[in-house]
N, C-alpha and C positions, 0 to 999 in steps of 0.2 A: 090678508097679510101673512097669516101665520103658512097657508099651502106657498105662497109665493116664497117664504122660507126655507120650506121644506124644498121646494124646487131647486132651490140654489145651493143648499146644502148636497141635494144628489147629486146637481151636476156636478158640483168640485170634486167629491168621491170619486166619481166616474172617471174625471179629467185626471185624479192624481190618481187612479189606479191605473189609465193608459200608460201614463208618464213612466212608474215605475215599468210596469210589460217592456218599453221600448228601452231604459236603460238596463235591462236586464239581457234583452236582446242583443242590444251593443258590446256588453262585456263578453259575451261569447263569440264574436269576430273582431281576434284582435290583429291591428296592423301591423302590428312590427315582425320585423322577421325575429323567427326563433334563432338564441343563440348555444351555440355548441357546447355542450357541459364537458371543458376538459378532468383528465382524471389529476389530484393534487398528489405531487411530491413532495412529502415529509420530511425534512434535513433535521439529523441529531448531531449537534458535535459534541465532542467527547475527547478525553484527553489520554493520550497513553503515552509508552515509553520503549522507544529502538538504542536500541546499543550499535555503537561506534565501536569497530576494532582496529587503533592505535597505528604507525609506523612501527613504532617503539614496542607493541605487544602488548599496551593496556585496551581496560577498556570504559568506553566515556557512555555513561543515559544520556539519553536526550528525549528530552519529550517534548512530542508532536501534537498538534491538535488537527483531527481527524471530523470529515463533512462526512458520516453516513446516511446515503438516501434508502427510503422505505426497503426493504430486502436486500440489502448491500451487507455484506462479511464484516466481521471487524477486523479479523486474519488478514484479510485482502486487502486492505483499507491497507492496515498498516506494513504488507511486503510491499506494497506501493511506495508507501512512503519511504521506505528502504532505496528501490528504485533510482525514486527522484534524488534521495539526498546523493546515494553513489553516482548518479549522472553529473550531477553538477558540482562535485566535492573537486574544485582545482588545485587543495592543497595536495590530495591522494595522488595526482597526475604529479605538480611539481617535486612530490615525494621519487616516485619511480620515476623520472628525468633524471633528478641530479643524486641518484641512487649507486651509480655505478652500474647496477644488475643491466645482463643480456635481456632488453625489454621483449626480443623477437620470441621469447618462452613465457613471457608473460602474457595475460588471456583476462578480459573481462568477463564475470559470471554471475548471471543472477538465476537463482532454483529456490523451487519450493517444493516442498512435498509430505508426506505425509508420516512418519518412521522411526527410524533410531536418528537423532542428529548431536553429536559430538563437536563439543567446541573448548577448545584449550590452548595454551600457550607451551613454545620446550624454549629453553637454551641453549646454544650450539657454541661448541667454541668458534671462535673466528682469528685466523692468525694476526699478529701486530706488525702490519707493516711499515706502517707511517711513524715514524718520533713526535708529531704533534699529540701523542696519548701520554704525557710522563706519570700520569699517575694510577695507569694501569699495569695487571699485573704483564712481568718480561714479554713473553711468548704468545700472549689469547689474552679475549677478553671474552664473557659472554653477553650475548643476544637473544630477546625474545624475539620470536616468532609466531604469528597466531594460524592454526592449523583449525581446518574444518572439517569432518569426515558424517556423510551422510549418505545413508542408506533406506532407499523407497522401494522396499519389496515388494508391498502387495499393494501401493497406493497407483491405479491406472492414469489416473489425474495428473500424478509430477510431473511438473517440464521443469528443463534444466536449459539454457542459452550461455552456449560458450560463443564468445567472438576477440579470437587473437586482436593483440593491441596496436599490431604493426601492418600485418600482412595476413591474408587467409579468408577463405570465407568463415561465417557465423555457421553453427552447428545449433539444433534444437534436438534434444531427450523428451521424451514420454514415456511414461508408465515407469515398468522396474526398472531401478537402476542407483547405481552406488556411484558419490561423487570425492571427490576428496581434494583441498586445497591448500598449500604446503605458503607462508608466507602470506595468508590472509591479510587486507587491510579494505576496510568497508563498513557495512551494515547489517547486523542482523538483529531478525524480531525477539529472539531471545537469549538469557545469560545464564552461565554456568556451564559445568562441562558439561551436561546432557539434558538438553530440553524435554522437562518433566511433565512436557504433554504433548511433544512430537508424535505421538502415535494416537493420539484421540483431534489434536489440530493438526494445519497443514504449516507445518515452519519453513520462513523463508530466509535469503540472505541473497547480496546483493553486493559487486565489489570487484579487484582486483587478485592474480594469486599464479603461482601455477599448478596448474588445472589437473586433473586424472579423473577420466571417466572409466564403469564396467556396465 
């Protein structure tokens, strides 16, 4: 009784040690087809802040909320958003419509670059012609106007896109080069008169004006 135990205890051994062998076997041809390990992009948003510059010669923050994916600028992020906003800002257009101004010298310009960037307001007199003004002074009144002056000496990277508002083809700058904008209204990525890191970032702006390149 007891060998006819032992008999039956080897075989099951035997039997469960096949068993194992062949699902071991199994697990190393598998059916499925292999699937493609795409690489993952990382999206951070984050919030920052472009400035609006005015009809009138003010100027308005706004802050934007910015999709940086893995290696993406934040400079870049945000001249973009400069970009977009001046694309589609209709009240800047209905501004220069019912403006009065010779719009055929006015010029759409977005630039960025790396340098001295100058950004300020002047007053100009402007004569009274209209009597609808009675509580201005006789003769003038003043006007802001917001003026841009920007200089990309050693940055090879700046482009600068002029494209008249009426007529003309679209012009593109690279590398050096000095821009300046007389009657500024738009976007840009930074405030005060001199962007106090134009020359370690790349500062952009984005907008309406008339235009002078060197």
């Amino acid at each position: 009784m007891q060998n006819i135990l032992k008999k039956i205890s080897t075989i099951a051994i035997v039997i469960l040690f096949c068993l194992s062998g062949i699902s071991m076997i199994t697990a190393g041809f598998s059916l499925e087809t292999p699937r493609e390990i795409l690489p993952q992009t990382e999206t951070t948003q984050i919030s920052d802040v472009i400035y609006k510059c005015e009809p009138d010669g003010s100027i308005t923050p706004i802050l934007v909320t910015l999709q940086l994916n893995t290696g993406e600028n934040r400079q870049d992020a945000l001249f973009n958003a400069c970009v977009n906003r001046a694309a589609n800002d209709t009240e800047l257009l209905q501004y220069l419509n019912e403006s009065g101004l010779n719009l055929s010298s006015i010029a759409y310009i977005k630039s960025r670059g790396r340098g001295f960037n100058l950004d300020f307001t002047v007053r100009i007199p402007v004569k009274r012609i209209m009597k609808k003004y009675p509580n201005l002074p006789p003769f003038y009144r003043n006007m802001k106007i917001h003026i841009i002056h920007a200089q990309y000496r050693r940055d090879p990277r700046a482009t600068t896109v002029i494209q008249p508002l009426l007529n003309g083809n679209s012009t593109t700058l690279t590398g050096s080069q000095t821009v300046d904008i007389a009657g500024f209204i738009g976007y840009t990525t930074w405030i005060g008169v001199v962007a106090k890191r134009g020359f370690i970032l790349r500062c952009g702006f984005a907008g309406y004006g008339l235009v002078s390149v060197s």
